[in-house]
TORROKOL-396949 format. One record per residue (C-alpha): x, y, z. Coordinates in Angstrom, 1 decimal, padded with zeros to 4 digits, always signed. Example, Ala and Ser with C-alpha at 12.3 -4.5 7.8 and 13.67 -1.06 7.14 Angstrom:
2
c1_c2_c3
+012.3_-004.5_+007.8
+013.7_-001.1_+007.1
This chain:
139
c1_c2_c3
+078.3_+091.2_+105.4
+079.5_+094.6_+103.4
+079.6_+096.0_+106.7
+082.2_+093.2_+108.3
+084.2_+093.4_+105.0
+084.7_+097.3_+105.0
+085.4_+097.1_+108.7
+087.7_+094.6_+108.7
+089.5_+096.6_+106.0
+089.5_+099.6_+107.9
+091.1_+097.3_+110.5
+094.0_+096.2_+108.6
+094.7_+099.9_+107.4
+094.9_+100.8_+111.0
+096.9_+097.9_+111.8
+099.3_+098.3_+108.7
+099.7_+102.0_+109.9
+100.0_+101.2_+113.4
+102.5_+098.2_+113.2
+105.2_+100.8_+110.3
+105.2_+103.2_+112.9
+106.5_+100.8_+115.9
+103.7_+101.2_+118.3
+101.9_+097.7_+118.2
+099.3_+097.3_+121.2
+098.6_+100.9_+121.1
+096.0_+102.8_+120.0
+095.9_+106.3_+119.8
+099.5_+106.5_+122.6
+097.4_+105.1_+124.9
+097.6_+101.2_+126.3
+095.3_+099.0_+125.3
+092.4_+098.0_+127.7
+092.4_+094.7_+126.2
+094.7_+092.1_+126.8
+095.1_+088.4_+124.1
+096.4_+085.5_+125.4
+096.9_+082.7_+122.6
+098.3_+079.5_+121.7
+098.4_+077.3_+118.7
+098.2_+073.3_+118.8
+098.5_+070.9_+116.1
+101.3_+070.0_+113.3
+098.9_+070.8_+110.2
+096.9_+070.7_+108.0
+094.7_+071.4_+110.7
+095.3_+073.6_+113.6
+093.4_+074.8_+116.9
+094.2_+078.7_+118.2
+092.7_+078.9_+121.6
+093.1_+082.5_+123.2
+091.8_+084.4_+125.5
+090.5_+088.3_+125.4
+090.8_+089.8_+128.9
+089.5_+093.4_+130.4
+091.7_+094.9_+131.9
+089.9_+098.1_+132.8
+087.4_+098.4_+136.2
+084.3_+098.0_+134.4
+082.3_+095.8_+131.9
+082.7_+096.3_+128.4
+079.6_+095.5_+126.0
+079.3_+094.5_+122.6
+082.3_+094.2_+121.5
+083.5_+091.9_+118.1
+086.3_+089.9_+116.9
+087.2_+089.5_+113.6
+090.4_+087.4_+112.2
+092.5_+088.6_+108.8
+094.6_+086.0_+107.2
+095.1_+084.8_+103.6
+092.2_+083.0_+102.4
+094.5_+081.3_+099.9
+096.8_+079.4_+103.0
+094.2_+079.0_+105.5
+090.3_+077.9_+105.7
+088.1_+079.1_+109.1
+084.9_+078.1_+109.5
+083.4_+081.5_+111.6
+085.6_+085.2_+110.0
+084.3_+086.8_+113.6
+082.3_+086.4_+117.1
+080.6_+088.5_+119.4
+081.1_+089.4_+123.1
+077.9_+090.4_+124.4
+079.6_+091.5_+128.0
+084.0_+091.6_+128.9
+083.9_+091.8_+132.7
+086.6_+093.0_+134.5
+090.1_+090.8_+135.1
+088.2_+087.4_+133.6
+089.5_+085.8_+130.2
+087.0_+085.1_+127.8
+088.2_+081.9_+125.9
+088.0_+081.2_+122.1
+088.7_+077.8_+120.3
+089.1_+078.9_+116.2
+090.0_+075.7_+114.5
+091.4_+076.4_+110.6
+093.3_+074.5_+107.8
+095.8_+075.0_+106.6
+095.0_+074.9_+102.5
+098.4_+075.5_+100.7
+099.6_+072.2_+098.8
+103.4_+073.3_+099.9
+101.7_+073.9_+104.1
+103.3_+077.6_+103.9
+103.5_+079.3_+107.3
+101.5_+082.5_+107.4
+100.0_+085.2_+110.4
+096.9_+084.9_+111.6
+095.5_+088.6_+113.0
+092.8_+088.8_+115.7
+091.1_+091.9_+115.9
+088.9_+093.1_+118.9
+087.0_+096.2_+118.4
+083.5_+097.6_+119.9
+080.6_+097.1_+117.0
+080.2_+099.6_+115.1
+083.3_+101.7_+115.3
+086.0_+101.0_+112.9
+089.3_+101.3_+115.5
+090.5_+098.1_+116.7
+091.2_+098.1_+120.6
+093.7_+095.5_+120.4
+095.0_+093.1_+117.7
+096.8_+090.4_+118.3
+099.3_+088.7_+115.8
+099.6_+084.3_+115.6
+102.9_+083.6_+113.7
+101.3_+079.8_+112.5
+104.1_+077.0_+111.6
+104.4_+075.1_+108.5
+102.1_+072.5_+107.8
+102.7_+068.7_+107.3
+102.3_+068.2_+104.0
+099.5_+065.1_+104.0
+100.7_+061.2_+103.1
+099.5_+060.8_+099.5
């Protein structure tokens, strides 16, 4: 769990870093070999992103993880991360994250989606959500 936490850190440094210097979807000058696809559904408090992660490179890619960075004090998720044992080539990979939207005022907020391989630190791609406000609930 340390492990998740430092990397998901690391992640958000490298994010921060990459975003100030106008080069989002790069990493290191070079394209990503990644490609995110997403889209949001619902009007709040609860919300579904469904996205996809695609290869775009010639050959399987193997163990690779993603992890999601958002404020814990807007939003709830069930599952912070998920594994992709095997990316093959040119075919999405879909993802359902459902998450709730905690604030009493139903503030709009980012969600981030990081992909990276395990155990390195370097996201290949990271993908930003803008999320709407939330209806506020019928008290």
């Amino acid at each position: 769990k340390d492990i998740m936490k430092m990397r998901l850190k690391i992640s958000q440094n490298y994010v921060k870093l990459v975003s100030d210097s106008g080069s989002m979807g790069l990493v290191s000058g070079v394209a990503s070999p990644l490609r995110i696809n997403a889209e949001v559904s619902g009007v709040g408090p609860n919300f579904k992103i469904k996205f996809q992660v695609e290869n775009l490179t010639q050959s399987p890619m193997l163990n690779l993880g993603v992890t999601y960075d958002y404020d814990f004090s807007v939003f709830k998720m069930r599952k912070l991360c998920h594994s992709i044992p095997c990316l093959i080539p040119k075919i999405g990979y879909p993802f359902e994250i459902e998450l709730m939207n905690i604030d009493p005022n139903g503030t709009a907020d980012v969600i981030k989606i990081y992909v990276s391989e395990k155990n390195k630190v370097t996201p290949l791609i990271c993908a930003q959500i803008n999320m709407p406000m939330s209806e506020l609930p019928l008290d």
